[in-house]
ZALO-933310 format. One record per residue (C-alpha): residue in one letter; residue number from 1; x, y, z. Coordinates in pm, 1 decimal. Layout:
ATOM  residuo  num        c1        c2        c3
ATOM        A  NUM         X         Y         Z
...
This chain:
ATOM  residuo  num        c1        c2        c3
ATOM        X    1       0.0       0.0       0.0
ATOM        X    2     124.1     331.1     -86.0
ATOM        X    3      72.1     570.7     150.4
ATOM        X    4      91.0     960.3     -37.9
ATOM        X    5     -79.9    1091.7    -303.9
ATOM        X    6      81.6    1304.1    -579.7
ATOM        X    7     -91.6    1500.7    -865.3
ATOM        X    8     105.2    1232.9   -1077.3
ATOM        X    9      17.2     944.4    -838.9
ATOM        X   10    -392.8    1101.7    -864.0
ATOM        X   11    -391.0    1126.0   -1263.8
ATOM        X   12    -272.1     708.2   -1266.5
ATOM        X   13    -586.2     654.8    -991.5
ATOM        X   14    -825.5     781.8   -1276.4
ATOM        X   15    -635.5     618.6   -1501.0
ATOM        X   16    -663.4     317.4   -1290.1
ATOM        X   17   -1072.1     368.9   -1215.0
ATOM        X   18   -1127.1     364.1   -1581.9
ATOM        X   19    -910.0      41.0   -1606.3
ATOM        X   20   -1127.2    -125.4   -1321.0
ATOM        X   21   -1448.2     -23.9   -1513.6
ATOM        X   22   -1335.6    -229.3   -1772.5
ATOM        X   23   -1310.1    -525.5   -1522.1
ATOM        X   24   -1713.9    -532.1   -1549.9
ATOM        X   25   -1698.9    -552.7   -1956.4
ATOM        X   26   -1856.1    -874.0   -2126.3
ATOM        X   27   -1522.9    -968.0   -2240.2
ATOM        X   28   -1483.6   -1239.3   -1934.8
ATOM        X   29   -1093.5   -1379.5   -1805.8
ATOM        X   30    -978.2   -1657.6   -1927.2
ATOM        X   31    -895.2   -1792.2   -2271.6
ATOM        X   32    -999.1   -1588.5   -2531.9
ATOM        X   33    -695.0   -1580.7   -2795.0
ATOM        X   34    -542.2   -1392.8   -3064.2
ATOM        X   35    -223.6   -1408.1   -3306.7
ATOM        X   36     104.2   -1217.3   -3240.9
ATOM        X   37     299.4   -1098.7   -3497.1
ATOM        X   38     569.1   -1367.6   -3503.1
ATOM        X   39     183.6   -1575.7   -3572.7
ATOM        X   40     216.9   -1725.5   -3198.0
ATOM        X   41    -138.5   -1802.9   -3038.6
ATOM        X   42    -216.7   -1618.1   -2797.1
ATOM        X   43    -389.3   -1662.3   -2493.2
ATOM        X   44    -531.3   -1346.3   -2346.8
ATOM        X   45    -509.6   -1300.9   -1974.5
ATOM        X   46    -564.0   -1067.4   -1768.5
ATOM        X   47    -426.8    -920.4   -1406.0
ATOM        X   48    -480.9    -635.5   -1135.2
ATOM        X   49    -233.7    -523.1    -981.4
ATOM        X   50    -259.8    -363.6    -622.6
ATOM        X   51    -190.8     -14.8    -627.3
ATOM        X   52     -78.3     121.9    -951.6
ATOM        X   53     245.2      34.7   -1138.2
ATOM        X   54     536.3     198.3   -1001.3
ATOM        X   55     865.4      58.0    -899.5
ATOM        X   56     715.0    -276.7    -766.4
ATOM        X   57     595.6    -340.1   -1055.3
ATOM        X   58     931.2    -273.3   -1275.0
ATOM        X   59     991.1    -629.7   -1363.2
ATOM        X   60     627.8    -652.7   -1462.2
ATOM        X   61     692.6    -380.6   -1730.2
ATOM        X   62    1015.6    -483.4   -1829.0
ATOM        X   63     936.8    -842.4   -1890.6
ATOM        X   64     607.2    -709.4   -2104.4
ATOM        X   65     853.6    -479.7   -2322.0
ATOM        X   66    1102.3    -794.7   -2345.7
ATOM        X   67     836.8   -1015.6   -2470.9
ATOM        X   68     870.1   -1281.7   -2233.2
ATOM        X   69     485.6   -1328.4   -2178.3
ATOM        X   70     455.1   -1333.3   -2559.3
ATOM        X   71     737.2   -1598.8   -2569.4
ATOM        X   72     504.4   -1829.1   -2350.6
ATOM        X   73     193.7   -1764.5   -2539.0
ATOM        X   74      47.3   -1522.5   -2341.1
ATOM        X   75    -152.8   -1166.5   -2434.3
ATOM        X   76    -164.7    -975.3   -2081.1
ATOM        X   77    -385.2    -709.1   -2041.2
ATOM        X   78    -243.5    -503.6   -1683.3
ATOM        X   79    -514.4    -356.4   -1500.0
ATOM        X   80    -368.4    -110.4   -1176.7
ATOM        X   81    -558.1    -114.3    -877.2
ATOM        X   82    -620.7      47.3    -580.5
ATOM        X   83    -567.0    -184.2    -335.1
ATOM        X   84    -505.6    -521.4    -189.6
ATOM        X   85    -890.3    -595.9     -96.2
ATOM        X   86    -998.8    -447.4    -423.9
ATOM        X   87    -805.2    -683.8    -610.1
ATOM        X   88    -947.9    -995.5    -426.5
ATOM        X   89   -1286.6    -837.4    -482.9
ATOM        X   90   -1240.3    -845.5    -883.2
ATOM        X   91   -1052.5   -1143.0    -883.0
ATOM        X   92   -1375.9   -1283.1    -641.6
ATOM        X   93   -1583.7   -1157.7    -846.2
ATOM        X   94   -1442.3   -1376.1   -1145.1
ATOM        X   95   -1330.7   -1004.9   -1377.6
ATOM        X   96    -972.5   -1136.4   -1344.1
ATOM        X   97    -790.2   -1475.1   -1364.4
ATOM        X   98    -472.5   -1340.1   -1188.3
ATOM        X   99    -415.9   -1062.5    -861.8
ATOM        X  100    -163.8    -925.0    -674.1
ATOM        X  101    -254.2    -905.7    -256.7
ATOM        X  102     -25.1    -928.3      36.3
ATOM        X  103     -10.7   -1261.3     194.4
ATOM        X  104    -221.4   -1181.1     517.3
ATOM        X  105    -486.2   -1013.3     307.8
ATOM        X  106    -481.9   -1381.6      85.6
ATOM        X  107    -501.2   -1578.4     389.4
ATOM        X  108    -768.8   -1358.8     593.8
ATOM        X  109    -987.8   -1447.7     302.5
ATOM        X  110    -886.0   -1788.3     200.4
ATOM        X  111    -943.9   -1912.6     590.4
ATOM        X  112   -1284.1   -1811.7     614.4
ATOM        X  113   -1366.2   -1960.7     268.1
ATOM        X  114   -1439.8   -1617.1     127.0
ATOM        X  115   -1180.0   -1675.9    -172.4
ATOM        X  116   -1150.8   -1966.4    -443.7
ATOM        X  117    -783.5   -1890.4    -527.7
ATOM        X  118    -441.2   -1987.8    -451.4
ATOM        X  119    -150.0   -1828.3    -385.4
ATOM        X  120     110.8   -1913.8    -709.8
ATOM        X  121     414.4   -1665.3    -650.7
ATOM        X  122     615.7   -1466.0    -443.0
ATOM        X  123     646.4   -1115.2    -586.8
ATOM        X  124     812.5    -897.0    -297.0
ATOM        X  125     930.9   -1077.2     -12.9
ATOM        X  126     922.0    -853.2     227.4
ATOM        X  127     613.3    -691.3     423.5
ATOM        X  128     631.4    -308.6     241.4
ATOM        X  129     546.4    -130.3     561.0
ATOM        X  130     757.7      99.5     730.7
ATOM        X  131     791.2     344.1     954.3
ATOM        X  132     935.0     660.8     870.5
ATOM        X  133    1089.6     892.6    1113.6
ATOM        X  134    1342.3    1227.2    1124.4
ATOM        X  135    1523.0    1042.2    1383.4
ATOM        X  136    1673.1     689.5    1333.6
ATOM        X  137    1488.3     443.2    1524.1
ATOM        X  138    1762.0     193.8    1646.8
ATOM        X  139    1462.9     -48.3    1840.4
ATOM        X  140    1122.8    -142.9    1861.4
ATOM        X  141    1161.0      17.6    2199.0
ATOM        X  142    1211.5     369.9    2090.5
ATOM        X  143     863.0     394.1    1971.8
ATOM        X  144     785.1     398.2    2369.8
ATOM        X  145     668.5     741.0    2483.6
ATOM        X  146     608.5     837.5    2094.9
ATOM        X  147     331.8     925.3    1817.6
ATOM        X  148     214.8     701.4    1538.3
ATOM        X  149      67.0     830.8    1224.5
ATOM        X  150    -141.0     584.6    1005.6
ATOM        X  151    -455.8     570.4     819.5
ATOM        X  152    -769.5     395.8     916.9
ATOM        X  153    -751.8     184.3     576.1
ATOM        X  154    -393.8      38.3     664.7
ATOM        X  155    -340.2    -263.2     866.3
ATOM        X  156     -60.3     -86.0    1019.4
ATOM        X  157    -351.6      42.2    1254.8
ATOM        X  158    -339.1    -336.4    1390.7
ATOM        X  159      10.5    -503.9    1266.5
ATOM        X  160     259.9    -199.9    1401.2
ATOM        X  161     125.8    -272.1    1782.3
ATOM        X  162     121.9    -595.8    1743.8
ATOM        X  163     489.7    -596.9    1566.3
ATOM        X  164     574.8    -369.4    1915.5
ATOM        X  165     391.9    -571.5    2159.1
ATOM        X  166     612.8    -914.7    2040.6
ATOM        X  167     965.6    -716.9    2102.0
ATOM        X  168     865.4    -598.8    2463.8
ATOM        X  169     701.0    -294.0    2415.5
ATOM        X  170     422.4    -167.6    2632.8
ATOM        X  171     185.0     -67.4    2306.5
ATOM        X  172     -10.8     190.4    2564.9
ATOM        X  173     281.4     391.4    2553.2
ATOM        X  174     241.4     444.0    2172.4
ATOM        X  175      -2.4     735.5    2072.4
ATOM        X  176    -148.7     600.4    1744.6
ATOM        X  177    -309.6     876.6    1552.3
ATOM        X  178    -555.5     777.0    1246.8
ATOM        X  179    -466.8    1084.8     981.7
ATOM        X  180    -552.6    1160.7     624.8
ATOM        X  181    -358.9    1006.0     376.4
ATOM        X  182    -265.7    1335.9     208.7
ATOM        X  183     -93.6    1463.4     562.1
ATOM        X  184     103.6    1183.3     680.2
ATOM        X  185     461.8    1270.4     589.7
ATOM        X  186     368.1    1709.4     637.7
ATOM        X  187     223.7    1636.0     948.7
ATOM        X  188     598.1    1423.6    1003.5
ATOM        X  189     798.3    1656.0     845.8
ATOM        X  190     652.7    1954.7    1069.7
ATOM        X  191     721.6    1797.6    1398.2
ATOM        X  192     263.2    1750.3    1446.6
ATOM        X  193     358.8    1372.7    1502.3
ATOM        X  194     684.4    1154.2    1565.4
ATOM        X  195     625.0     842.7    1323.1
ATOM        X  196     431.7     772.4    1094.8
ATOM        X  197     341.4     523.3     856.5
ATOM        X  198     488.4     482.4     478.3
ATOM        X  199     607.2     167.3     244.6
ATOM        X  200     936.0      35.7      73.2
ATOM        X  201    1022.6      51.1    -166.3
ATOM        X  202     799.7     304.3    -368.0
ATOM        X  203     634.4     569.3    -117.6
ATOM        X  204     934.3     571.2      96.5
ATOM        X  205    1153.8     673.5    -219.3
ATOM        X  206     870.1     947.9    -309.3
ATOM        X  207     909.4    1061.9      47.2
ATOM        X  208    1252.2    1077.4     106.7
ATOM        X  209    1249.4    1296.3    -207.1
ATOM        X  210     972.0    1511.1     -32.7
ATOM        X  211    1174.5    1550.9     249.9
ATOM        X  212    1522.1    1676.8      97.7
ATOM        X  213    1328.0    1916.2     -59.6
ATOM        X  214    1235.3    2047.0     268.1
ATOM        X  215    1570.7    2026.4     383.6
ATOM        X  216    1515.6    1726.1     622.9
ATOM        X  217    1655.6    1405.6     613.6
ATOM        X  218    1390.4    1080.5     666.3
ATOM        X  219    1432.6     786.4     794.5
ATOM        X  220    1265.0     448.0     710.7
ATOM        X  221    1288.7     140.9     992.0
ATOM        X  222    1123.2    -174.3     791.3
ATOM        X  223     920.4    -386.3     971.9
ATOM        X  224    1111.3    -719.0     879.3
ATOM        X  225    1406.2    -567.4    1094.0
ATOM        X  226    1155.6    -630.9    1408.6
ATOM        X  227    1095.6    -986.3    1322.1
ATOM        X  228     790.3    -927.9    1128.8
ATOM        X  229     707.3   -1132.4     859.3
ATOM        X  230     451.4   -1104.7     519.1
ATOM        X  231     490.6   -1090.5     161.1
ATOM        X  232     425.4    -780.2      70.4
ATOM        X  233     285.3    -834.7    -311.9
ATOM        X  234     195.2   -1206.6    -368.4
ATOM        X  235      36.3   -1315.5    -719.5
ATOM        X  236    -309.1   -1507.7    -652.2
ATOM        X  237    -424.2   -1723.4    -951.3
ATOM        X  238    -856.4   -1815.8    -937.8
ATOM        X  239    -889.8   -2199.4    -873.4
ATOM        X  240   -1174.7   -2194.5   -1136.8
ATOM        X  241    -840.8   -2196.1   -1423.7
ATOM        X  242    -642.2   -2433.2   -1258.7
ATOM        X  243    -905.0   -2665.7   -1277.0
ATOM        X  244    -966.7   -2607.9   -1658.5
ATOM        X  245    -629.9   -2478.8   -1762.6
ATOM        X  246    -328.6   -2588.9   -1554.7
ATOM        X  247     -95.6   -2517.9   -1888.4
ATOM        X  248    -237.6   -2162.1   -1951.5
ATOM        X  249    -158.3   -2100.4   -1521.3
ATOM        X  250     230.4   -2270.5   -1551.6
ATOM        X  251     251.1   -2016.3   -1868.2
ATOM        X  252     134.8   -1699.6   -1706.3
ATOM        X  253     387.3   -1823.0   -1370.9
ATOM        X  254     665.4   -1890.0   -1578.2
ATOM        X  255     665.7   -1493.0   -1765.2
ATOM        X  256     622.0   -1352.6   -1451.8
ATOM        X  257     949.3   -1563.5   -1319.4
ATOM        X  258    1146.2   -1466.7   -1623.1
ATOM        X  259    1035.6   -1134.5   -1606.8
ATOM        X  260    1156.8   -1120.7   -1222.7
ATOM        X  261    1474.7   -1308.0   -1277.3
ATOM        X  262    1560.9   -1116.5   -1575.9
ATOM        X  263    1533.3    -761.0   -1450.2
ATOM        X  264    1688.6    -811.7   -1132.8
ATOM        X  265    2006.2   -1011.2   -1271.6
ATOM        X  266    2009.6    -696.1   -1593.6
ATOM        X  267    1763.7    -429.3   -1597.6
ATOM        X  268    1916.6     -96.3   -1504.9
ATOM        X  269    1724.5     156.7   -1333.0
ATOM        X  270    1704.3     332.0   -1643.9
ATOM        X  271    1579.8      -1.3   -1822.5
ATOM        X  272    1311.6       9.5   -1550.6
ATOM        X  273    1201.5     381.3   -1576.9
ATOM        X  274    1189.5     359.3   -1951.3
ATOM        X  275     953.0      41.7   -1987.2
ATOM        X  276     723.0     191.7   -1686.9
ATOM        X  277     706.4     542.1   -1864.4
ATOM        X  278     530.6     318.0   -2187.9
ATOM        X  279     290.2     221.1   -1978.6
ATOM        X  280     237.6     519.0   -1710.9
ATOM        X  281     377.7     789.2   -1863.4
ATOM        X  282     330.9     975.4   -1544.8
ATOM        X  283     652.7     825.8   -1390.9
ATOM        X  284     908.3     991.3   -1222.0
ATOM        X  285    1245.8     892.8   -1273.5
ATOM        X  286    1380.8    1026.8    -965.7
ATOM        X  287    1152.8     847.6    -743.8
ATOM        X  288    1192.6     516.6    -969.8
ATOM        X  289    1511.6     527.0    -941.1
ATOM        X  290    1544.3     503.6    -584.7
ATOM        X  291    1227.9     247.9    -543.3
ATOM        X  292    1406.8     -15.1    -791.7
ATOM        X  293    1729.6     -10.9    -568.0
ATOM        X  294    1536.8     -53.5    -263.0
ATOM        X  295    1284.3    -331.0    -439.0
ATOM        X  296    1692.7    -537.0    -551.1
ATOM        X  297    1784.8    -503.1    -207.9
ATOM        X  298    1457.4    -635.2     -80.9
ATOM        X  299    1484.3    -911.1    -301.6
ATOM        X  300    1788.5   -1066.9    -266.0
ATOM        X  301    1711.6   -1394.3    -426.5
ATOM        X  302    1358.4   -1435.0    -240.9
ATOM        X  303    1110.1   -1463.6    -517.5
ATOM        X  304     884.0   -1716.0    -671.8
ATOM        X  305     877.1   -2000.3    -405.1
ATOM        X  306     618.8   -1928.3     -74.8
ATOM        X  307     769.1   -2050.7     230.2
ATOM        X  308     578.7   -2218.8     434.6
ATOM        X  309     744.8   -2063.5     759.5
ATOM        X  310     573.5   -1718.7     654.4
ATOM        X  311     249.8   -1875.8     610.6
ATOM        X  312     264.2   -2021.3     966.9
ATOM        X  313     376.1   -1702.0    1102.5
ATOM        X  314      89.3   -1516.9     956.3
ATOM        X  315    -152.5   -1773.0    1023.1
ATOM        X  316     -37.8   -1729.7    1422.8
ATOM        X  317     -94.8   -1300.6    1336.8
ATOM        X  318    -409.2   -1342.3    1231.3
ATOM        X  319    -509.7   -1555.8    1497.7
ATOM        X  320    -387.1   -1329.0    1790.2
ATOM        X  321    -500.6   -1006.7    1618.9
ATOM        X  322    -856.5   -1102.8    1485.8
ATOM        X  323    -910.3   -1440.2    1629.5
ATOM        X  324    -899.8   -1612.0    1310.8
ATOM        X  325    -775.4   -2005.2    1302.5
ATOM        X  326    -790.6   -2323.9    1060.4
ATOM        X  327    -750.7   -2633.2    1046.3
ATOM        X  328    -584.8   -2592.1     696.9
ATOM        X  329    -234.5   -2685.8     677.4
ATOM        X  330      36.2   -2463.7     543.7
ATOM        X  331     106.2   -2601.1     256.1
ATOM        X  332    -245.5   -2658.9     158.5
ATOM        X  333    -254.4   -2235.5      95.7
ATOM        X  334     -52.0   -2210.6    -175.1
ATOM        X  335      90.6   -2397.0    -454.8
ATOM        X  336     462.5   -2390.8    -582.9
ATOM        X  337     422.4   -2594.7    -861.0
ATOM        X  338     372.2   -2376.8   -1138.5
ATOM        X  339     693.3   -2226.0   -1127.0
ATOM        X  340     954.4   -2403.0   -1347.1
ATOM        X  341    1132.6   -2410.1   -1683.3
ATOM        X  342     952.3   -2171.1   -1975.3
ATOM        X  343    1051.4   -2013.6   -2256.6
C-alpha cells in the first residue's frame, strides 16, 4: 500500500478507475486468444495489480517490453488497482484470472472460505510497511513514549502494535493517531507527530524525495528488521483456471518468473524507468530510481517459491489479532508448482 498521493500518483488513480471499469466488460478472463505478430497463439489473460504500477511493478513492465509473456503464449492485459482488498474483490468476483494481494490479506480471506484462489508466486518478499521517522529508530523500543501516524484503511492500525507488543514494548505507551492520507509525511515533516506510517520501496523513495526538498533528512525502519514477517505483493491465480487450464496457469507463472529473474540479474534503473514510462507515462524517474534499488535489495534472491514458515507465522498473526484459526495446513494455501522451466 502506498501511503501519499501526488498530482502524478492522482492522474494514474483515474487512469486506474477507468481500467477497473473495464473489469465489469462482457469480455470475461480466461482464454480468449489472438495471433502475435511472429503468428504465436495467444492466450489473453488478464491481471490487477494492487496499487498502480510503479517501482514494484518494474519487472512486470520490463518483462512485457522484453516479450517474455509473448514468448510463452500469453496476451496480458495489466489492470492497476487500488488496493489489496480491491483486487481480491475483482478477482472474487471472477473479472480477473490473476491478482496481486499481500499474503495476510490472501489468507484472511482464504481461511474463512471467502476466496476460491491460490496463492502461485512470491512477488516482494518482504512486508512493504515501514515506519518513517526524522530520527533513526535503532529499536522497537524507541517507539515507547512516541506518536504514530497511520490511516484507518492500513493494517498498520493493527500489525505496528502488534509488531511492538512481540519485542517488549508496552503498546499503551504508543499514541497512534488515524490521519488523512494526504498529511502523513507534512504532518511528520513539521514535527505535528513523531512516526508515521509509509512503504518500501515506492512511497518511501517518493518521500525521502519530499523531504530533501524540505531540507530534512527521513528515515525508514522496515518492519522485517523487528521480526515481522509477510509478503508484501503475492500473485493469486482463481482456482476456477487451474481446474480447466493448468498449462495456460504454468505459462502466465513462468513470464512472470522470467520477467523477475531477468530484470533483477540486468535491468538498469534506467531499463526500468523507460519500460514503466510506456505504460504510465506519469513516472518519475527520480523516485523510480530510488524504489528499484530498494525493491533489488529487498529481493535478494527471495522470489517465486512461498515458504511455508511465513504462512505459519501469519496464520499465528491473524489468529492473535482477529481471532482467526484453521484447520488448513500450510502447505495446503498455496501452490509452488507452477513455477519451473519456460521459454
Amino acid at each position: 500500500m502506498t501511503l501519499r498521493r501526488s498530482p502524478a500518483l492522482a492522474a494514474l488513480a483515474l487512469v486506474s478507475a477507468l481500467a477497473l471499469a473495464g473489469c465489469g466488460s462482457s469480455s470475461s478472463p480466461g482464454k480468449s486468444e489472438k495471433r502475435a505478430a511472429s503468428g504465436k497463439q495467444q492466450d489473453h489473460v488478464k491481471v490487477i495489480l494492487d496499487f498502480i504500477y510503479n517501482g514494484s511493478y518494474g519487472p512486470l513492465a520490463y518483462g512485457t517490453d522484453k516479450g517474455f509473456f509473448a514468448d510463452n503464449g500469453v496476451d496480458l492485459e495489466v489492470i492497476p488497482g487500488r488496493g489489496g482488498d480491491l483486487a481480491m474483490q475483482q478477482i472474487n468476483q471472477g473479472k480477473v484470472d490473476f491478482a496481486f494481494t499481500d499474503l495476510s490479506s490472501y489468507l484472511r480471506q482464504k481461511i474463512q472460505g471467502q476466496t476460491d484462489t491460490t496463492a502461485v508466486y512470491v512477488w516482494v518478499p518482504d512486508p512493504q510497511i515501514c515506519i518513517a521517522s526524522l530520527k533513526p529508530l535503532s529499536s522497537p523500543q524507541d517507539m515507547a513514549g512516541k506518536s504514530f501516524a497511520t490511516v484507518s484503511f492500513s493494517n498498520g492500525r493493527t500489525t505496528v502494535p502488534y509488531v511492538l507488543k512481540q519485542n517488549g514494548v508496552d503498546t499503551s505507551k504508543v499514541d497512534v493517531r488515524l490521519l488523512d492520507i494526504s498529511v502523513l509525511i507534512p504532518q511528520l515533516l513539521s514535527g505535528a507527530v513523531d512516526t508515521a506510517e509509509s512503504a518500501i520501496p515506492d512511497s518511501i523513495a517518493e518521500n525521502k524525495i519530499t523531504a530533501k526538498k524540505a531540507g530534512k533528512d527521513l528515515s525508514c525502519t522496515a518492519l522485517s528488521s523487528w521480526g515481522y514477517k509477510d509478503y508484501g505483493k503475492m500473485l493469486i491465480v482463481r482456482d476456477a483456471l487451474v481446474k480447466s487450464d493448468p498449462d495456460l496457469v504454468k505459462r502466465v507463472v513462468t513470464a512472470f518468473d522470467k520477467s523477475m529473474q531477468d530484470a533483477v540479474a540486468n535491468a538498469s534503473a534506467d531499463d526500468i524507468y523507460q519500460a514503466l514510462k510506456k505504460v504510465s507515462p506519469q513516472t518519475d524517474q527520480e523516485s523510480i530510481a530510488a524504489a528499484w534499488d530498494g525493491f533489488k535489495e529487498m529481493e535478494q534472491g527471495n522470489t517465486g517459491a512461498i515458504d511455508p514458515g511465513f504462512v505459519t507465522y501469519s496464520l499465528e498473526f491473524l489468529k492473535n489479532t482477529e481471532k482467526l484459526t484453521t484447520t488448513a495446513s500450510p502447505d495446503s494455501l498455496y501452490d509452488n508448482s507452477y513455477i519451473g522451466s519456460g521459454q
